[in-house]
C-alpha positions, 0 to 999 in steps of 0.5 A, spaced: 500 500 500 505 505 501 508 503 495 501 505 491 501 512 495 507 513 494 507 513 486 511 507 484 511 504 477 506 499 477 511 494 474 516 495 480 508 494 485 507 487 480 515 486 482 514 487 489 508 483 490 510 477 486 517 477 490 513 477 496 508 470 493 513 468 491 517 467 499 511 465 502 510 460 497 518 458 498 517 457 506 511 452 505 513 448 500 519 447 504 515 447 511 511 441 507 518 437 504 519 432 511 512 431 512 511 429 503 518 426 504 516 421 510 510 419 507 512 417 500 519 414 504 517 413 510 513 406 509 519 403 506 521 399 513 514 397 514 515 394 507 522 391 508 520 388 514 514 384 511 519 382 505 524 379 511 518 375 514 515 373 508 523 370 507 524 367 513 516 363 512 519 362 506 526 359 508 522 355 514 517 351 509 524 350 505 527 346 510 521 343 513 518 340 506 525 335 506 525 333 512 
């Protein structure tokens, strides 16, 4: 608003308020990137330790059919 009393070209206004947008946006992206980041990576050790169980019942009816 004090850039609008005060006469400022209307392209330095745009310029200002786009860099202003532009910052706000920036800090939210990066205050969000941890909690995307978790949730698209974080599951991956449920899914290891499914993969090793499902290993160690493999192994187990391995042994168990030559017996």
């Amino acid at each position: 608003m004090d850039m609008m009393v005060s006469d400022e070209s209307p392209s330095q206004i745009s310029d200002t308020i786009k860099d202003m947008l532009y910052t706000k946006t920036a800090e939210r992206v990066d205050a969000f990137r941890p909690v995307v980041a978790n949730s698209l990576f974080g599951d991956d050790t449920e899914i290891e330790n499914e993969i090793q169980d499902d290993e160690i019942v493999d192994d187990e009816l391995e042994t168990s059919d030559g017996v």
